[in-house]
ZAVO-17844 format. One record per residue (C-alpha): residue in one letter; x, y, z. Coordinates in steps of 0.001 Angstrom, whole numbers, padded with zeros to 6 digits, always signed. Example, Ala and Ser with C-alpha at 12.3 -4.5 7.8 and 13.67 -1.06 7.14 Angstrom:
A+012300-004500+007800S+013670-001060+007140
***
This chain:
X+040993-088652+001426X+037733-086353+000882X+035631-087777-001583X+034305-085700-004823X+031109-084983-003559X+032194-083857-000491X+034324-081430-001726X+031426-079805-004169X+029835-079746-000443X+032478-077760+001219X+032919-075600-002127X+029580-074632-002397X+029426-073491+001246X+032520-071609+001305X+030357-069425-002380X+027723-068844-000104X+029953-067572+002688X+031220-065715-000059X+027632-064383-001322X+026400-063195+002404X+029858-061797+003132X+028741-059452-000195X+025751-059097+000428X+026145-057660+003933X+028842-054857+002326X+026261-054275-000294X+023462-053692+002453X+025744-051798+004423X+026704-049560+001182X+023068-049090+000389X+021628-048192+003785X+024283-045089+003810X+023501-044096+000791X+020063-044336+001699X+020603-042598+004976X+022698-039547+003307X+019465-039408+000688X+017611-039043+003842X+019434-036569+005779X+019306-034622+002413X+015530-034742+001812X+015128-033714+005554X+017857-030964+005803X+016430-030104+002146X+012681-029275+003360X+013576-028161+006658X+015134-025365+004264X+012299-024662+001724X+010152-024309+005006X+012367-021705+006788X+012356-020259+003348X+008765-020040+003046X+008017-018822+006767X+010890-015518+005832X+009205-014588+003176X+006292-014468+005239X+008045-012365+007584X+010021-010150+005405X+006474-009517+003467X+004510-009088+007297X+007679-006473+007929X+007476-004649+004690X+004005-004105+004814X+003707-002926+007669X+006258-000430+007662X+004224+001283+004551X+001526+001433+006354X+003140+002976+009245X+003988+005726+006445X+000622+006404+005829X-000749+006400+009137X+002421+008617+010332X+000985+010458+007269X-002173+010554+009112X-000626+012583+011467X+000711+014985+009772X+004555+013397+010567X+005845+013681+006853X+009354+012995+004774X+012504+011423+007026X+010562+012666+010380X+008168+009343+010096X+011236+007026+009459X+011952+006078+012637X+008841+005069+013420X+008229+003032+010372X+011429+001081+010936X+010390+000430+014232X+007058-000993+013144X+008860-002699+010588X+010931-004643+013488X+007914-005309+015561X+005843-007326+012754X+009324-009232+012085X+009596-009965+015421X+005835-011421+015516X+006272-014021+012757X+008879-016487+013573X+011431-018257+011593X+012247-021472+013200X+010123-020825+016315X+012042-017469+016787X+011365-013926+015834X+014050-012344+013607X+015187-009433+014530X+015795-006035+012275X+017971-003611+012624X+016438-000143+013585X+019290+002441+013388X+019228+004588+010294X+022062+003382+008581X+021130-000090+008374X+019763-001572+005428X+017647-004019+007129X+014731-001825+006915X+014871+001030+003857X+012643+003733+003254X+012422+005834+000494X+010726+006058-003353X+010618+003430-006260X+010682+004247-010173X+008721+001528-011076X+006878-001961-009273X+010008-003576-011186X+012817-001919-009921X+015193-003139-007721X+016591+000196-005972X+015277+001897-003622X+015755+005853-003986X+015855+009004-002549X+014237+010687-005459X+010851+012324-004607X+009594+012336-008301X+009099+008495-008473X+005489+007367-008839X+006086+005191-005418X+006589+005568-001853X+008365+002055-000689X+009311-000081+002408X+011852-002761+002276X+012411-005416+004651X+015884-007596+004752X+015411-010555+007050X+018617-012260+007377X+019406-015204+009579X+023126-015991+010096X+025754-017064+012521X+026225-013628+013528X+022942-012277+013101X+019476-014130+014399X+021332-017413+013695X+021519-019509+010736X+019180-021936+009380X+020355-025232+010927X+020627-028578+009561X+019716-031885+011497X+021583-034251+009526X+024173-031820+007793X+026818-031961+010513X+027605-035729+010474X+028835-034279+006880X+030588-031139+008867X+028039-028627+007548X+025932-027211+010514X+023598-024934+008972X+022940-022163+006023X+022908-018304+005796X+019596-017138+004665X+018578-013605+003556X+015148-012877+001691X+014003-009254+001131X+009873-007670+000293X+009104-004594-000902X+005737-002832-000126X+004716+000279-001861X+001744+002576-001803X+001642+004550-005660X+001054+008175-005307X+000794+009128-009184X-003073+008576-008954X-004758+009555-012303X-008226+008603-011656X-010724+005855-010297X-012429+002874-011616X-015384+000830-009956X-016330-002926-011541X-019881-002830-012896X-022470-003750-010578X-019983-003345-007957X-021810-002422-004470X-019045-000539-003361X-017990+003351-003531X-015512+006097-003647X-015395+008610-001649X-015348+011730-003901X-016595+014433-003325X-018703+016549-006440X-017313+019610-005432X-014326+021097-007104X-011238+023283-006055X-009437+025505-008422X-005449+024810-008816X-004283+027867-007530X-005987+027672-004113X-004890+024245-004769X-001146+025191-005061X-000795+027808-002920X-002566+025510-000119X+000306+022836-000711X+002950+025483-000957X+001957+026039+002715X-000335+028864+001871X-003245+028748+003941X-005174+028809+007705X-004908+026409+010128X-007838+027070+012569X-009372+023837+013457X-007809+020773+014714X-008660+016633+014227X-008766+014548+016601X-007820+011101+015419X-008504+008954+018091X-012462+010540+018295X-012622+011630+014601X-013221+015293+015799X-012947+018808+014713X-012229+021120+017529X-010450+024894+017248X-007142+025099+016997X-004053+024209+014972X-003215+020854+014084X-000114+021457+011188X-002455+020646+008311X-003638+024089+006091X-006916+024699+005518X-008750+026670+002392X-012678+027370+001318X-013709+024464-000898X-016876+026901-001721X-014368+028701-004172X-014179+032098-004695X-012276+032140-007720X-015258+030343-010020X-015819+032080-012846X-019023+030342-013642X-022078+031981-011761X-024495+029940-010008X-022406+026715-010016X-019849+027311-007167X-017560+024526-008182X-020070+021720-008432X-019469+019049-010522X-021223+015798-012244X-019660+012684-011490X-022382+010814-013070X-026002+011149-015046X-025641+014770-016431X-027725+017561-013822X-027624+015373-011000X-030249+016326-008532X-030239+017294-005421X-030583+014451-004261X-027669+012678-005794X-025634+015336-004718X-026264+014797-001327X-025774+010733-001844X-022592+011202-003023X-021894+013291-000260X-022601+010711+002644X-021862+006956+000557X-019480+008125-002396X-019615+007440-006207X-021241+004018-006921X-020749+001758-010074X-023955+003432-011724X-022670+006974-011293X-019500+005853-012994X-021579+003972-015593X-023911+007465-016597X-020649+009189-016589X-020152+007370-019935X-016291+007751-019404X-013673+006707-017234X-013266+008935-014362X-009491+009229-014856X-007029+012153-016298X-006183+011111-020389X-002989+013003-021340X-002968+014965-017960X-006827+016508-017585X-010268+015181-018343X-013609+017020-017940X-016500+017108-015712X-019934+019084-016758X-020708+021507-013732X-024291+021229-011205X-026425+023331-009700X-023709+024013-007110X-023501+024273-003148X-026484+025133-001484X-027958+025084+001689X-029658+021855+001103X-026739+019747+001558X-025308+021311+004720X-026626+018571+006814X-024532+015589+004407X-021912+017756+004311X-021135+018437+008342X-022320+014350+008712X-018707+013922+007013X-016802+015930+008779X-013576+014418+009748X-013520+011988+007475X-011256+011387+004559X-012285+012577+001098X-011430+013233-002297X-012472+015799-004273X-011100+016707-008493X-009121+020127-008846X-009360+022059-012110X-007366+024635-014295X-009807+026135-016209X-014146+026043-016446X-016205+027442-019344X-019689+028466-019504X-022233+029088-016409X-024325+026820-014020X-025502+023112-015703X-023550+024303-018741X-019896+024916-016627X-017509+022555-017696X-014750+022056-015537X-011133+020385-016885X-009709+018600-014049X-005690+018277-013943X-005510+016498-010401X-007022+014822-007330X-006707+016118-003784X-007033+014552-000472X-008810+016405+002068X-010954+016422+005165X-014381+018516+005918X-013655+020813+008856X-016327+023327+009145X-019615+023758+006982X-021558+027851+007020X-023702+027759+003931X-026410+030449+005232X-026064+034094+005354X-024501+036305+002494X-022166+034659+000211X-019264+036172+001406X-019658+034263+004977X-020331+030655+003801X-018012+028367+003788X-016870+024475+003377X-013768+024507+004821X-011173+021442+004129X-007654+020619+005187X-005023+018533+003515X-005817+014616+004533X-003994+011423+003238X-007051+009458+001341X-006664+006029+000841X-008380+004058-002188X-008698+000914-002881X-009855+001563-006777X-007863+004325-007408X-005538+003856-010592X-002091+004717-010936X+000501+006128-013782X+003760+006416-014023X+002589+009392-016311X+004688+012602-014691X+001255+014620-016044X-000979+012405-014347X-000646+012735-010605X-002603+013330-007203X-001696+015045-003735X-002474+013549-000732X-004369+010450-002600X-002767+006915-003137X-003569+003268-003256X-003225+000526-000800X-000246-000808+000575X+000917-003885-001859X+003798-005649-002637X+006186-005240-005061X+008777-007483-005169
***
């Protein structure tokens, strides 16, 4: 018969049989729940990174496509006409920035709402429209990886689970705004805009973008060169005819009142600088729909030379409804801003024969300043692509 203590022997190892026979359960327990925390955490940032590298894409897409707009723009390729090309673009620059080490791909056809063309109300807005009045032209790129389309986002530890991957879709929007009411330079800035000090009067104005006009000379985009011919953009006579204020011509100060010569012919070749907008002693932008700019000495002769330098190259210049008085005492009251391009410069002979003649160009600004004011507006003049949403 077993005596007492070796019974508490054989008891006690039987408890610890017991305890490791628990233990190993408990081990087993925890390393799957440590496992699924795992496969969770991995699955988890594999996601936030695909995430991450659409958005990249879908903002590379949309951005692109607007500036496809503009350059089709450029061209003189306006309205639905430059759509295909933009969507196109749009596909491209999606294609170039993977997701998952593969380029997503976007639909191109017109009814497709992977890329979507068209106007937006406000940098807020969620809807892309047709409308033509809103402040915004706007690209908008849907990446979308699925089963069915680019395939989905795929998980590494998800399908012990039976879940294999994730349906993704992230959308940009890129805009350019085309309500431009003025410009704006940061003191002591070293950069300029190109404005011209020469202004147009707003029925030339309308009548040239009512398709009113010549269309003589042609540009050459890839040289930057004016040649004879048409090209599809209209051209007027900046020197106006139409100026009732003698001995000014439609000069204007953007700057120190009676700019010189001099600064004339500066502003001409490098644009308005910081300073000029400084001695202006206001801001160069349209307050309830005009704003006014004292009148020069006017277009002379002596800036011929500054004046066929530029040609080709996109300008702006301020249009006007009404001037008062005559020469340095004209004062103009500007209503708009025009984008244009210097095709042809005659300022000898009788004033009948000279001439500054510009044609409609898309200008680009990075410090131009927009409103969603319908009285404050531009033609032909906009800001940068950016993005909205």
């Amino acid at each position: 018969m077993p005596s007492q203590q070796t019974l508490r022997r054989d008891g006690g190892r039987h408890r610890q049989r017991q305890r490791k026979g628990v233990a190993l359960v408990l081990s087993v327990v925890l390393m799957f729940v440590l496992f699924a925390f795992l496969a969770f955490s991995v699955d988890t940032g594999f996601i936030a990174k695909s995430q991450a590298e659409m958005r990249r894409t879908a903002d590379a897409a949309a951005m692109a496509g607007c500036w496809e707009l503009f350059s089709q723009m450029r061209t003189g390729v306006e309205g639905s006409s430059a759509y295909p090309a933009v969507r196109t673009v749009a596909s491209n620059y999606a294609g170039l920035n993977p997701v998952n080490q593969s380029g997503p791909q976007l639909d191109t056809t017109a009814g497709s709402t992977d890329v979507q063309i068209g106007y937006l109300s406000s940098l807020q807005s969620s809807s892309i429209s047709n409308n033509p009045s809103h402040p915004f032209f706007a690209v908008r790129a849907n990446v979308t990886k699925s089963r069915t389309k680019n395939g989905e986002i795929p998980f590494f530890f998800g399908r012990i689970f039976g879940n294999s991957g994730r349906d993704m879709n992230i959308s940009a929007t890129a805009v350019m705004a085309r309500n431009i009411s003025g410009f704006e330079l940061p003191a002591g800035s070293s950069e300029t805009i190109d404005i011209l000090p020469f202004a147009l009067d707003k029925q030339t104005c309308d009548e040239l973008l009512a398709g009113i006009g010549g269309d003589q000379y042609c540009y050459h985009e890839g040289t930057n060169g004016v040649t004879m011919g048409a090209d599809g953009f209209l051209e007027c006579n900046l020197y106006p005819q139409g100026v009732d204020a003698p001995g000014n011509r439609g000069t204007v100060d953007i700057g120190a009142s009676g700019n010189s010569t001099n600064d004339i012919k500066r502003q001409i070749l490098y644009g308005i600088s910081s300073q000029d907008m400084l001695e202006l002693g206001k801001p160069l932008s349209l307050s309830g729909g005009t704003m006014t700019l004292e009148g020069d000495t006017g277009i002379s002769a002596a800036v011929k030379a500054q004046l066929t330098e530029i040609i080709g190259e996109p300008r702006c210049i301020p249009v006007f409804s009404s001037v008062s008085g005559n020469g340095n005492n004209a004062v103009y009251t500007i209503c708009q801003w025009l984008g244009i391009r210097v095709m042809y410069v005659k300022l000898t002979g009788s004033m009948k024969s000279k001439q500054v003649i510009v044609q409609l160009c898309p200008f680009n600004c990075p410090y131009a300043t927009y409103s969603t004011d319908a009285t404050q507006y531009s033609n032909y003049v906009y800001t940068p692509v950016m993005l909205a949403r």
